[in-house]
KOLPADO-859518 format. One line per field, with one value per atom (N, C-alpha, C): residue number from 1; atom name; x, y negated, z. Coordinates in steps of 0.02 Angstrom, whole numbers, plus 50000, padded with zeros to 5 digits. Last residue first. Example, Ala and Ser with C-alpha at 12.3 -4.5 7.8 and 13.67 -1.06 7.14 Angstrom:
<atoms>
gutor: c(2:2:2:1:1:1)
rofi: c(N:CA:C:N:CA:C)
px: c(50642:50684:50645:50660:50615:50660)
py: c(50112:50053:49998:50284:50225:50165)
pz: c(50354:50357:50394:50390:50390:50390)
</atoms>
This chain:
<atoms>
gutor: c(259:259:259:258:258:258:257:257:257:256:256:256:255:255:255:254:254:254:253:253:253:252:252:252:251:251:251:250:250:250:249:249:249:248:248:248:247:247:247:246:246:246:245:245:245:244:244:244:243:243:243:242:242:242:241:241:241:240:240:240:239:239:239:238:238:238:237:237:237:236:236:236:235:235:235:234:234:234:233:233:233:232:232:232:231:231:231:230:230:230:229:229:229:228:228:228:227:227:227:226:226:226:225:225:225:224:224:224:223:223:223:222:222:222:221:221:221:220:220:220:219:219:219:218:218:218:217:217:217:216:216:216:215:215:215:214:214:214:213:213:213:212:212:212:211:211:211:210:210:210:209:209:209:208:208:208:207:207:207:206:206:206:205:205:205:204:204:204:203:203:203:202:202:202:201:201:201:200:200:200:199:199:199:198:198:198:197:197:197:196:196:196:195:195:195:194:194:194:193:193:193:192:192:192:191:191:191:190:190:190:189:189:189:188:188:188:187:187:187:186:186:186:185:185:185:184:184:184:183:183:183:182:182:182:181:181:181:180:180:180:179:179:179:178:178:178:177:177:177:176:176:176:175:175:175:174:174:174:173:173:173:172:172:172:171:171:171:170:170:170:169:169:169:168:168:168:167:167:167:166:166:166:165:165:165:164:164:164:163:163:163:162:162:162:161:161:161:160:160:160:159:159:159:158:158:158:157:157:157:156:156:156:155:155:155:154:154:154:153:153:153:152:152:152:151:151:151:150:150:150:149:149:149:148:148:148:147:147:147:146:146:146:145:145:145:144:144:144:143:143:143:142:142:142:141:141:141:140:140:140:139:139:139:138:138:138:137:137:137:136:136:136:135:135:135:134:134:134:133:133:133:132:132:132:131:131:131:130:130:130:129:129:129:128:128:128:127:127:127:126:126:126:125:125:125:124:124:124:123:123:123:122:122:122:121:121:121:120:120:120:119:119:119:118:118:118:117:117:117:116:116:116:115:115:115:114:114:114:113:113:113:112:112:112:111:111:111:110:110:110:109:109:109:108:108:108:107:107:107:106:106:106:105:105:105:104:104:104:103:103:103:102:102:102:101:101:101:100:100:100:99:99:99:98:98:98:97:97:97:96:96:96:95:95:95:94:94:94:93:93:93:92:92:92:91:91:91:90:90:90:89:89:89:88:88:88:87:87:87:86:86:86:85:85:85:84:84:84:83:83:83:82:82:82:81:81:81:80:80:80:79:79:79:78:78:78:77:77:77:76:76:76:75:75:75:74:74:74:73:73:73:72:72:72:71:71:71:70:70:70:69:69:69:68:68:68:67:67:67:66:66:66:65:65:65:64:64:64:63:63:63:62:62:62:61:61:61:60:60:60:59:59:59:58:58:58:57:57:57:56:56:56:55:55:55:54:54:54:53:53:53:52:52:52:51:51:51:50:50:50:49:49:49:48:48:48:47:47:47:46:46:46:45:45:45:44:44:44:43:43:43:42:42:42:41:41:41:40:40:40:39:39:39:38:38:38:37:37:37:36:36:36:35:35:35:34:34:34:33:33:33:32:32:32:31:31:31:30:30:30:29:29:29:28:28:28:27:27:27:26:26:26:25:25:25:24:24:24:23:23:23:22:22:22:21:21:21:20:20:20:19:19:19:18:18:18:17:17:17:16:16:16:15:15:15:14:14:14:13:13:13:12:12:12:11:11:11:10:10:10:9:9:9:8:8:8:7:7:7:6:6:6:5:5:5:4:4:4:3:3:3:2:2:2:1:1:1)
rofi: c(N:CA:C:N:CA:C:N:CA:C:N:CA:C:N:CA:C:N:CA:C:N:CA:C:N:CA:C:N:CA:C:N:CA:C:N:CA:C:N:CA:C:N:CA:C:N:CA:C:N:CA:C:N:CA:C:N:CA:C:N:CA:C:N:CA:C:N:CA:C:N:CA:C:N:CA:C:N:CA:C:N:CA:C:N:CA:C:N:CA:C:N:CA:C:N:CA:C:N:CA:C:N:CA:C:N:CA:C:N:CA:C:N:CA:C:N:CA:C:N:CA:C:N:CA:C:N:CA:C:N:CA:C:N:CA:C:N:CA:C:N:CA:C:N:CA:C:N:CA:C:N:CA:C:N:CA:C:N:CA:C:N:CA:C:N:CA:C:N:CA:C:N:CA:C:N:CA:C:N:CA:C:N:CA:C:N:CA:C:N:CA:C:N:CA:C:N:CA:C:N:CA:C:N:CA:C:N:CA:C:N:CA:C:N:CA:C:N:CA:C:N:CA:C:N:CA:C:N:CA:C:N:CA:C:N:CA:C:N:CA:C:N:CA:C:N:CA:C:N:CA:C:N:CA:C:N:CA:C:N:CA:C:N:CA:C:N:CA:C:N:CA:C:N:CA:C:N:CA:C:N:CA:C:N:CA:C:N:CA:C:N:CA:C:N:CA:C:N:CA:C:N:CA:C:N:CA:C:N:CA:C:N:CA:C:N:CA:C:N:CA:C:N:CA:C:N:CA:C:N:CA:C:N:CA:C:N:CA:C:N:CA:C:N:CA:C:N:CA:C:N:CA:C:N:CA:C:N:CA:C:N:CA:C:N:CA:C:N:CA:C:N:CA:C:N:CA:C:N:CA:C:N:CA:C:N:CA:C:N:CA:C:N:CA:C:N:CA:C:N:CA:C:N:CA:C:N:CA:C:N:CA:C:N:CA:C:N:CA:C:N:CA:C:N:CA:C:N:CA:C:N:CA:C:N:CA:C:N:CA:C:N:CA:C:N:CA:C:N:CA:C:N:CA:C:N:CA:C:N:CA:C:N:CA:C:N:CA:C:N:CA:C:N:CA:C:N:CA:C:N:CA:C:N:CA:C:N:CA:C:N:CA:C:N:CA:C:N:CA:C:N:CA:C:N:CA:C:N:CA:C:N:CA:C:N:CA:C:N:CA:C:N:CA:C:N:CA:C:N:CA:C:N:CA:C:N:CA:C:N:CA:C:N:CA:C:N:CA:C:N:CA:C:N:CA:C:N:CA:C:N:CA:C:N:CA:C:N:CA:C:N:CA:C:N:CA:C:N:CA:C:N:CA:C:N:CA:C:N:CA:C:N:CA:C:N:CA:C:N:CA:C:N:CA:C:N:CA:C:N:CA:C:N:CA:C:N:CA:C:N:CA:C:N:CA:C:N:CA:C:N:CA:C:N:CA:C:N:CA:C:N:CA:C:N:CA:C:N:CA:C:N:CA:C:N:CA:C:N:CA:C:N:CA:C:N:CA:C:N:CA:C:N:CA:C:N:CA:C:N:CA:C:N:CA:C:N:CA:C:N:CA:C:N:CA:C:N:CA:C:N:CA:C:N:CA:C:N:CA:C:N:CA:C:N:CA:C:N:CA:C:N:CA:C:N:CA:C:N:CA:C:N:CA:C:N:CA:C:N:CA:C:N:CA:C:N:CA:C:N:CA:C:N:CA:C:N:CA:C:N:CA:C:N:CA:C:N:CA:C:N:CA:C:N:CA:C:N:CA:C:N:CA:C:N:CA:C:N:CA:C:N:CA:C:N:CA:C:N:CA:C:N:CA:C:N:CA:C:N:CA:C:N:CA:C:N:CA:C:N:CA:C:N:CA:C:N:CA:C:N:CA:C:N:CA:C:N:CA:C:N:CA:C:N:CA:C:N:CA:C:N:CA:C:N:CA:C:N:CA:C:N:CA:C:N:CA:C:N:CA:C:N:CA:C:N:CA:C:N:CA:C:N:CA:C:N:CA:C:N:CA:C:N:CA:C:N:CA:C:N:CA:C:N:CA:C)
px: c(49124:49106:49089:49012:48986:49043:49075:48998:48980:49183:49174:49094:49147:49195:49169:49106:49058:49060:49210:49146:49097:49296:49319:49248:49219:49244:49249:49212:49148:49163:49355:49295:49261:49373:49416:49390:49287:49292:49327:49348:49261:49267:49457:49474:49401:49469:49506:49482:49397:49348:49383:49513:49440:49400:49603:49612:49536:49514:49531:49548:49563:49509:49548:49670:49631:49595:49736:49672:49631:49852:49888:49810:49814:49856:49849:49752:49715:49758:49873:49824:49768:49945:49977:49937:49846:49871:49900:49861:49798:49787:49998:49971:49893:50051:50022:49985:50052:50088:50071:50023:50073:50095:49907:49962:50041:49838:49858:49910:49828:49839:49851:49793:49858:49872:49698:49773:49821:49607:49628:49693:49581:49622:49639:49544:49622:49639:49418:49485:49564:49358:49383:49430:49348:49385:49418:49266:49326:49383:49162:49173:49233:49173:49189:49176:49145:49084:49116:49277:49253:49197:49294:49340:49303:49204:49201:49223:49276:49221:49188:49382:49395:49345:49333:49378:49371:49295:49249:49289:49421:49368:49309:49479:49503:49455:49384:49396:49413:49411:49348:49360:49575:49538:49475:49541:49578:49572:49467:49444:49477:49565:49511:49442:49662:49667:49606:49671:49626:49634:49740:49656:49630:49870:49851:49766:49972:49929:49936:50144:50092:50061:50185:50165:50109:50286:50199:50177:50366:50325:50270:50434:50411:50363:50425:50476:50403:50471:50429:50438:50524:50538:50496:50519:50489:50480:50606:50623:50578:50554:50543:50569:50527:50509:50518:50577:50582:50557:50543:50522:50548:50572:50571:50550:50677:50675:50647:50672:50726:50651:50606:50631:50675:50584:50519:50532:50742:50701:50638:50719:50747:50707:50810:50725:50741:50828:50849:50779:50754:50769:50770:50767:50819:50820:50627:50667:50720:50601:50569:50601:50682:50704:50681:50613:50657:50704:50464:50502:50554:50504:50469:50479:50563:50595:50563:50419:50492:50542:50366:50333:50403:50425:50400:50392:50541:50459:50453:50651:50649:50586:50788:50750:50712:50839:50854:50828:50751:50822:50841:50641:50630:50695:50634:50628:50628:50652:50711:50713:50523:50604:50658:50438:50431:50501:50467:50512:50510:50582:50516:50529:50724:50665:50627:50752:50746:50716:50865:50809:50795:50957:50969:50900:50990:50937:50910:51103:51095:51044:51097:51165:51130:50982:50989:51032:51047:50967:50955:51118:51151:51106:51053:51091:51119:50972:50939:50988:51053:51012:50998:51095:51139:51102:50964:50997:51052:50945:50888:50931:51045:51058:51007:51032:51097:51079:50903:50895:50953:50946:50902:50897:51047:51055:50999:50964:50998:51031:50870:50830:50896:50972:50954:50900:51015:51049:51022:50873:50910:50952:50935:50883:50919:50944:50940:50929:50958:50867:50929:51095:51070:51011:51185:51131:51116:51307:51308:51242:51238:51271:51299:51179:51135:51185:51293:51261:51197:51342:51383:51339:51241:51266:51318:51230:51172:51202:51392:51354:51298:51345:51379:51371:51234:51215:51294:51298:51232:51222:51388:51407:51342:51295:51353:51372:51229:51190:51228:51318:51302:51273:51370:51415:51366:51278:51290:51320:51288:51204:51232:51426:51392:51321:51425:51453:51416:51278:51363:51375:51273:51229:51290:51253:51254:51214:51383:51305:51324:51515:51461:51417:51574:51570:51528:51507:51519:51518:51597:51551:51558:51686:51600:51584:51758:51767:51720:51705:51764:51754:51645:51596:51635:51720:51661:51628:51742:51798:51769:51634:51662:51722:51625:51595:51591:51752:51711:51699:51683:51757:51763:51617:51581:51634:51695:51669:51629:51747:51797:51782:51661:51701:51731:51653:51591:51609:51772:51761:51710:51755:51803:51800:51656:51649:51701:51601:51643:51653:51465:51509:51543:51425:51504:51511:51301:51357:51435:51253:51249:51318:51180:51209:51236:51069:51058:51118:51082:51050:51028:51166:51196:51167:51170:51170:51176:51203:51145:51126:51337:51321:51242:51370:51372:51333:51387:51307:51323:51485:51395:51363:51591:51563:51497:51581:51579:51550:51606:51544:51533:51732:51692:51625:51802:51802:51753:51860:51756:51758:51987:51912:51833:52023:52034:51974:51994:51959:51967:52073:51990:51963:52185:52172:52083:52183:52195:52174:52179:52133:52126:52273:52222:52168:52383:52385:52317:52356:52349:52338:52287:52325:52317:52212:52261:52310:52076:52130:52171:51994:52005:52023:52081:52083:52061:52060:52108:52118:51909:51940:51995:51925:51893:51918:51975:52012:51991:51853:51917:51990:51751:51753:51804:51818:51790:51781:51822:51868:51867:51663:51726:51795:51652:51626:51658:51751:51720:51705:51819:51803:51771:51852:51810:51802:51949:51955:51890:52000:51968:51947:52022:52067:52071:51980:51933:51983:51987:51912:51915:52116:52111:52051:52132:52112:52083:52143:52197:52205:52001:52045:52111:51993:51946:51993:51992:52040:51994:51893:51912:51950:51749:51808:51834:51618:51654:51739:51546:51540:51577:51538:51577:51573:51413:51458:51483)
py: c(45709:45739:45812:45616:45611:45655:45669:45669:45680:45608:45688:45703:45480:45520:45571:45451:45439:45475:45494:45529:45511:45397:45484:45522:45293:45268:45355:45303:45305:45313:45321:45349:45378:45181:45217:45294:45123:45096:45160:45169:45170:45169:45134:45174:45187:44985:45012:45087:44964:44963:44980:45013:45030:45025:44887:44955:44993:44749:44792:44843:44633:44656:44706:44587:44542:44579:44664:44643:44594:44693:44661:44629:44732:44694:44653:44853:44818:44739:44914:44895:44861:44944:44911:44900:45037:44949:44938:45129:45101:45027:45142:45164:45117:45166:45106:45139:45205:45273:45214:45157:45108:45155:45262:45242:45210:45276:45342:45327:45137:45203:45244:45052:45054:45105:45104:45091:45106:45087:45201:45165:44985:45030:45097:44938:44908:44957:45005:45013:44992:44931:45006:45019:44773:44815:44886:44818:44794:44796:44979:44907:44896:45104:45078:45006:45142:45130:45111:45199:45122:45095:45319:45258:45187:45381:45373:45335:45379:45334:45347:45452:45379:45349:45583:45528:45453:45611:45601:45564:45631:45566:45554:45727:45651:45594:45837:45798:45752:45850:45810:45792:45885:45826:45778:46015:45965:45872:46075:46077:46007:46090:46057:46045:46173:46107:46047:46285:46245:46169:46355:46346:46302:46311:46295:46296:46356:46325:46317:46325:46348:46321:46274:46334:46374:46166:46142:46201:46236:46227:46179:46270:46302:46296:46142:46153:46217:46061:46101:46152:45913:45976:46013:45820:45820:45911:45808:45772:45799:45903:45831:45776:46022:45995:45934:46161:46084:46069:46256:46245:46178:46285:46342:46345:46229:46205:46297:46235:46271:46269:46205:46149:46155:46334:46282:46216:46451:46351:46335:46598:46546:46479:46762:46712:46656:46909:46839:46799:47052:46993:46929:47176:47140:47086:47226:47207:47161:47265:47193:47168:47356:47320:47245:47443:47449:47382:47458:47435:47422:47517:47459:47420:47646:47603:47518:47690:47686:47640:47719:47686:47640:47814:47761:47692:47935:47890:47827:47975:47926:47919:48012:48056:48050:47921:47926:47961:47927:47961:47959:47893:47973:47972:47771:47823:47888:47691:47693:47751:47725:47749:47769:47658:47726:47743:47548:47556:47641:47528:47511:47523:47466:47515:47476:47344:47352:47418:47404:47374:47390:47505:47414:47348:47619:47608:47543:47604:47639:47646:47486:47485:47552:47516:47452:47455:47619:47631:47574:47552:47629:47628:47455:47421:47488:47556:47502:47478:47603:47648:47622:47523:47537:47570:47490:47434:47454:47601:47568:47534:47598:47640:47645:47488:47496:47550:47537:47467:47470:47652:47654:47602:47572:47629:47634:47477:47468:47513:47590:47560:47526:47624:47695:47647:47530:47547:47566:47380:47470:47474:47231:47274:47335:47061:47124:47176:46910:46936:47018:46859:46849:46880:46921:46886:46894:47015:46962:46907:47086:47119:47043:46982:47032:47068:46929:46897:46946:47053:47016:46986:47079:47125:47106:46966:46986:47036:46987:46930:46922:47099:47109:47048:47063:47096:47122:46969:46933:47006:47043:46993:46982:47117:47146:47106:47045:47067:47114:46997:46928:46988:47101:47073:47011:47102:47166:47135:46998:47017:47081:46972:46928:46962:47060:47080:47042:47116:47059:47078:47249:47220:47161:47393:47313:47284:47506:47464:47402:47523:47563:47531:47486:47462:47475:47492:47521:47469:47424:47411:47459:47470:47518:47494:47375:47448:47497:47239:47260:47353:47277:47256:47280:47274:47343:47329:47123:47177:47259:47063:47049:47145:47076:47115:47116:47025:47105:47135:46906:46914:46980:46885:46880:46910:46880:46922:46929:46757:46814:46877:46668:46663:46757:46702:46708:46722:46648:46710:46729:46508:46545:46613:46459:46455:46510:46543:46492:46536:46526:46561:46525:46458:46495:46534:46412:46358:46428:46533:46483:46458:46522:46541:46495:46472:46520:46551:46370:46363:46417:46434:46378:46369:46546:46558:46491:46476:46499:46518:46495:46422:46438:46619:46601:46535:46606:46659:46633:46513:46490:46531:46588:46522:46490:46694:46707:46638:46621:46660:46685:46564:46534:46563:46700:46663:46611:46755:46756:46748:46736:46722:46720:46826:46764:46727:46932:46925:46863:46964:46961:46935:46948:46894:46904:47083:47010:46967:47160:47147:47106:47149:47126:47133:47176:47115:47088:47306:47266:47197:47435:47386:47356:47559:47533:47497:47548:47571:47598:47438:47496:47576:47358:47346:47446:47383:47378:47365:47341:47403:47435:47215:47263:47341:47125:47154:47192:47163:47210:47188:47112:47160:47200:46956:47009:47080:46916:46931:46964:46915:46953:46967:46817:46878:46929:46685:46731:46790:46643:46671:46689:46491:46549:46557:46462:46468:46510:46338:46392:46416:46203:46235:46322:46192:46131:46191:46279:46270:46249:46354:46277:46279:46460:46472:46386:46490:46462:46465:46489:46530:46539:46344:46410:46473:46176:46235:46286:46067:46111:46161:46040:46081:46090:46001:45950:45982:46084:46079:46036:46185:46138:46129:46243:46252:46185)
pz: c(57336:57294:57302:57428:57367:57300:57538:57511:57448:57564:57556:57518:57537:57480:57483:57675:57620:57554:57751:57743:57702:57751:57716:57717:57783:57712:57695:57914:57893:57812:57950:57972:57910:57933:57901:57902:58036:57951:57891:58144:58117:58040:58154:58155:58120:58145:58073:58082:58267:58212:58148:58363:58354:58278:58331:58271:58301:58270:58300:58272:58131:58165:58212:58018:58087:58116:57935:57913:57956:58004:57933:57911:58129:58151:58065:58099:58125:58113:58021:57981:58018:58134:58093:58040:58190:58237:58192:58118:58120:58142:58031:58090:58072:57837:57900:57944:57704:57768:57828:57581:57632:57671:57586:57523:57529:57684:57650:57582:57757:57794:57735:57634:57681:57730:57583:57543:57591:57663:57644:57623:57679:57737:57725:57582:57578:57632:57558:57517:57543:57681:57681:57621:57604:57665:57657:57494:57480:57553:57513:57495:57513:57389:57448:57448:57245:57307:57348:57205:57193:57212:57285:57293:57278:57185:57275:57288:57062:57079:57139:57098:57089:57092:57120:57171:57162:56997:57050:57109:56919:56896:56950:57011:57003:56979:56956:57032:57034:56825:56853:56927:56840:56790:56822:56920:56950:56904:56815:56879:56925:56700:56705:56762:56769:56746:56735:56814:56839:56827:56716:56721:56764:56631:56705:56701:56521:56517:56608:56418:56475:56504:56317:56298:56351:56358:56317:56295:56426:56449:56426:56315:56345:56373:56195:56224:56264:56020:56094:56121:55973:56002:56047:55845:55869:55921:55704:55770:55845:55625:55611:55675:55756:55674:55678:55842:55829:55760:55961:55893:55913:56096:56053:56003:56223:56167:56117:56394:56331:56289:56508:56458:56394:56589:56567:56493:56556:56588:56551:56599:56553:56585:56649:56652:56609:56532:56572:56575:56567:56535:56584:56653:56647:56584:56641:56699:56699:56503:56544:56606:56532:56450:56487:56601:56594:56546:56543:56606:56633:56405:56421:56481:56461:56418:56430:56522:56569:56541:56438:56470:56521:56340:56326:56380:56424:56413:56385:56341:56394:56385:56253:56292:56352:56173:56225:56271:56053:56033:56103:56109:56067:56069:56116:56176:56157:55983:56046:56113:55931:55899:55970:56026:56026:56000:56009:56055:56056:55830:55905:55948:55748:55772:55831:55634:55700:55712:55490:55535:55601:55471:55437:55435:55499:55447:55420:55580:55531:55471:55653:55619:55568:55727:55676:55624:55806:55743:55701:55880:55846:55785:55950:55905:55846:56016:55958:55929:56108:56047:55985:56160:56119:56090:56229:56195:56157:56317:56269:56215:56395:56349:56297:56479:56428:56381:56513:56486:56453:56617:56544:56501:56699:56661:56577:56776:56739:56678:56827:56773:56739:56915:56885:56821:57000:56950:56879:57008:57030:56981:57009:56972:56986:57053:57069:57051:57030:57032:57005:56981:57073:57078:56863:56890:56964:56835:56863:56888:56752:56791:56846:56650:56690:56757:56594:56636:56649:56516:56576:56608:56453:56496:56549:56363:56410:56456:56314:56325:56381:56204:56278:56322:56144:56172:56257:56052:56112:56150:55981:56037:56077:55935:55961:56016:55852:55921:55954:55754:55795:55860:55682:55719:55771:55577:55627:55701:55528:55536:55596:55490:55541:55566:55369:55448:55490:55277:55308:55364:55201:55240:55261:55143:55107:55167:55208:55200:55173:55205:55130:55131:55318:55253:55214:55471:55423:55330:55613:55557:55512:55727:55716:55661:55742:55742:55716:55740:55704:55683:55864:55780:55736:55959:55949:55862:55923:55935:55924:55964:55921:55890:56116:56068:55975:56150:56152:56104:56134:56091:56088:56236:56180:56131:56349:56329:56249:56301:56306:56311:56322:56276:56267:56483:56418:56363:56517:56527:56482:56471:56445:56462:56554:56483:56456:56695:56667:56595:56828:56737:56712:56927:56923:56864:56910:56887:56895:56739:56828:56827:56593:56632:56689:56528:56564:56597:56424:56478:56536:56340:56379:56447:56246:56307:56367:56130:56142:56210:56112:56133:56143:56084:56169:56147:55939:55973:56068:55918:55883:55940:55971:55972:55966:55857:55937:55984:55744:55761:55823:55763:55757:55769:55751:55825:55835:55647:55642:55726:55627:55545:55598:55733:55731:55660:55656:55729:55736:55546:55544:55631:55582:55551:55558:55676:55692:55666:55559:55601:55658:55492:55453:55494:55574:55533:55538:55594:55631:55624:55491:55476:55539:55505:55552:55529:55426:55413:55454:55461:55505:55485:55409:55472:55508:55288:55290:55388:55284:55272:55288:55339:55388:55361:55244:55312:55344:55141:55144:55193:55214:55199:55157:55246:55271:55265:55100:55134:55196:55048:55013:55049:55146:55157:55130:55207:55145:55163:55380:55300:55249:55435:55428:55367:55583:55508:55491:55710:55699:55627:55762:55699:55701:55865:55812:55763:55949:55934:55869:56004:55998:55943:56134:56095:56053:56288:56254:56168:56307:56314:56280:56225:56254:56244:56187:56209:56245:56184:56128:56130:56243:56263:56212:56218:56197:56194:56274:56205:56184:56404:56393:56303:56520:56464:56439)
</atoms>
């Protein structure tokens, strides 16, 4: 993605307008009215918010997504927001309007991902996800998943599988707390058991290593560190490679030993 771009879909970024909520909610009336005017001006008002919810998507989409198609889907779902918001709720548009967009957004880049998923689970996962946005929009909280499988006439179990299938994978290096400057990131989230297995080994290596006498060190150096033939380490120490070969020998078997 391009953050520096200021033209998006022949659309000029920096002189993008955003409105008052009070103004919002009566172009929308008046919008879905069938004023045109006023629903233009409202779509253009909240291009900036289309903007904000893709820039979230940065690190997950491949090199052939291009910014402006994203853009444009996100603008979608913008557009379904327009149509469907209901006024009467006290609720802002943006709160309705942002998982409108992130949710067509995920549907483009799911339908477009390279990791594959049967139709027939694609199916339940769309229709998981409008359920939830249908049951958000009406009771102005998230439902579960039990909620979500009762109105789609769907096992529980199946929804779950279904939902897990098609989440985007994400980078080891996407950022999931920052404080104070200080960012952490995914992969300070995952562990490795044998971490502390691989720890003591090393500290046992090294003091195998430092029983060697001062010869055999320089020949593990130079054979396993330098990448040096045996004649090219007989040749760099003075002695035969025969005896680099004894030395070098006698040195992996003392290690193996001792750990």
């Amino acid at each position: 993605m391009q953050y520096n771009k200021v033209e998006i879909s022949g659309v000029n970024t920096s002189e993008l307008t955003v409105l008052k909520e009070s103004e919002k909610m009566q172009l929308l009336k008046e919008a879905q009215a069938g004023n045109k005017k006023s629903r233009e001006k409202l779509i253009n008002g909240n291009l900036r918010l289309v903007l904000s919810v893709i820039q979230r998507f940065s690190g997950r989409t491949g090199k052939g997504d291009n910014f402006d198609d994203i853009f444009q889907v996100g603008v979608i779902g913008l557009l379904k927001a327009v149509d469907n918001f209901d006024t009467s709720l006290d609720v802002k548009f943006s709160t309705y309007a942002v998982p409108m967009i992130m949710g067509e957004v995920r549907r483009y880049l799911r339908d477009n991902s390279p990791i594959k998923v049967s139709r027939s689970i694609k199916d339940v996962a769309y229709k998981a996800m409008q359920a939830k946005e249908k049951l958000t929009a009406e009771t102005g909280k998230e439902p579960d998943i039990d909620r979500i499988a009762a109105e789609i006439g769907v096992e529980r179990a199946d929804v779950v599988t279904a939902l897990e299938s098609i989440i985007d994978p994400i980078s080891l290096y996407e950022p999931v707390f920052s404080d104070s400057g200080d960012t952490l990131y995914v992969i300070d989230q995952v562990g490795d058991k044998s971490d502390d297995i691989s720890w003591l080994e090393e500290i046992s290596l090294k003091e195998a290593i430092s029983s060697l006498l001062p010869r055999e060190k320089t020949i593990l150096n130079l054979r396993f560190f330098k990448g040096k033939t045996q004649v090219e380490v007989a040749k760099a120490i003075g002695i035969s490679q025969a005896q680099v070969s004894r030395l070098e020998k006698g040195a992996l078997e003392r290690i193996k030993k001792s750990l």
